[in-house]
C-alpha positions as a Markdown table, in Angstrom:
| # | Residue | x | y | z |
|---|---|---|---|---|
| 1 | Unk | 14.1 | 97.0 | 169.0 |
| 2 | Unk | 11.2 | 99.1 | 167.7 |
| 3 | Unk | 10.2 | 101.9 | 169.7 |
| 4 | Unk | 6.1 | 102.6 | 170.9 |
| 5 | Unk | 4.7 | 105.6 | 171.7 |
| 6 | Unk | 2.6 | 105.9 | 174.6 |
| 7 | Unk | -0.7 | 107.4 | 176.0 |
| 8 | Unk | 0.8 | 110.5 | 177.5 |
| 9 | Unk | 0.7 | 111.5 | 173.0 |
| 10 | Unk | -1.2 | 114.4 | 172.1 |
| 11 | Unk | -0.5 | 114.3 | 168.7 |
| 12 | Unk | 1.6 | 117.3 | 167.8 |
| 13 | Unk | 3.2 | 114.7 | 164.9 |
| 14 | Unk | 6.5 | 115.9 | 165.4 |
| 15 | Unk | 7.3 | 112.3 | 165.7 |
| 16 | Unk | 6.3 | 111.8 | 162.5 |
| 17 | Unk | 8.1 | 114.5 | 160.4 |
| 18 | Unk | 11.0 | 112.8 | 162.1 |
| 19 | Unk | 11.0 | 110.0 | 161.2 |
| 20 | Unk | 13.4 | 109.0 | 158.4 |
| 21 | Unk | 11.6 | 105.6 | 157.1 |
| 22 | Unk | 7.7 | 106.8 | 157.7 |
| 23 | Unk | 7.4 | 104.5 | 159.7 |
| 24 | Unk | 4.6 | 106.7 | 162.2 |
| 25 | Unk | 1.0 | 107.6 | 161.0 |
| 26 | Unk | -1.8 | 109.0 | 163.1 |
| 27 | Unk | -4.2 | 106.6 | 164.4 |
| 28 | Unk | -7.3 | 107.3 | 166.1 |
| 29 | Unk | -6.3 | 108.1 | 170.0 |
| 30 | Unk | -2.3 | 108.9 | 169.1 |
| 31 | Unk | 0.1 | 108.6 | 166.5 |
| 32 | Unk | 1.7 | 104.8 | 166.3 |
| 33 | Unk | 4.6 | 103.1 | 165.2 |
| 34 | Unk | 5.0 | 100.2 | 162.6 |
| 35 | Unk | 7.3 | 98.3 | 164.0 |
| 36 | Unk | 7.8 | 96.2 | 160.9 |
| 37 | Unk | 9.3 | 99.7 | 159.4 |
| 38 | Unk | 10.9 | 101.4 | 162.2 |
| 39 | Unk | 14.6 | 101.1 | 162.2 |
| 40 | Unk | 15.0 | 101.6 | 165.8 |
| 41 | Unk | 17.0 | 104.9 | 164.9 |
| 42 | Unk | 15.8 | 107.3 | 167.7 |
| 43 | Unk | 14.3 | 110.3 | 165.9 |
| 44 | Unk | 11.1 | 110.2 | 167.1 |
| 45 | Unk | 12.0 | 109.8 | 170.7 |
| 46 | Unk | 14.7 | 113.0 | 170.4 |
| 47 | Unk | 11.6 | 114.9 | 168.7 |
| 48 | Unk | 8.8 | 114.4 | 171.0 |
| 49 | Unk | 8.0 | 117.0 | 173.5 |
| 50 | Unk | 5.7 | 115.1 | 175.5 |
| 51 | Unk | 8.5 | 112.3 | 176.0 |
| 52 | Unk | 5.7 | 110.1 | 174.9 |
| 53 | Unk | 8.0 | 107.7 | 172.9 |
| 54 | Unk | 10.2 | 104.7 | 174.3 |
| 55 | Unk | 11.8 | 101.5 | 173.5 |
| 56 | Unk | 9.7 | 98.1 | 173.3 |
């Protein structure tokens, strides 16, 4: 299950440095997950310091 990263983001983008596949890029209001790419590994949600990231 892909994980989603929420509005409470104010991208810091240590989600994406964390991310072991790239699957996280910076989109216009918050960073986002490609859930085609994400490996459902956790990273980003152990890395975030706004708790912004959960499962779908």
């Amino acid at each position: 299950m892909a994980y989603v990263i929420t509005d409470a983001c104010v991208k810091c983008g240590a989600c994406s440095e964390g991310c072991p596949v790239g699957a996280i890029s910076e989109g216009e209001d918050k960073y986002v997950i490609d859930p085609d790419v994400c490996i459902s590994c956790g990273a980003c949600e152990a890395t975030c310091p706004m708790g912004a990231i959960e499962e779908a």
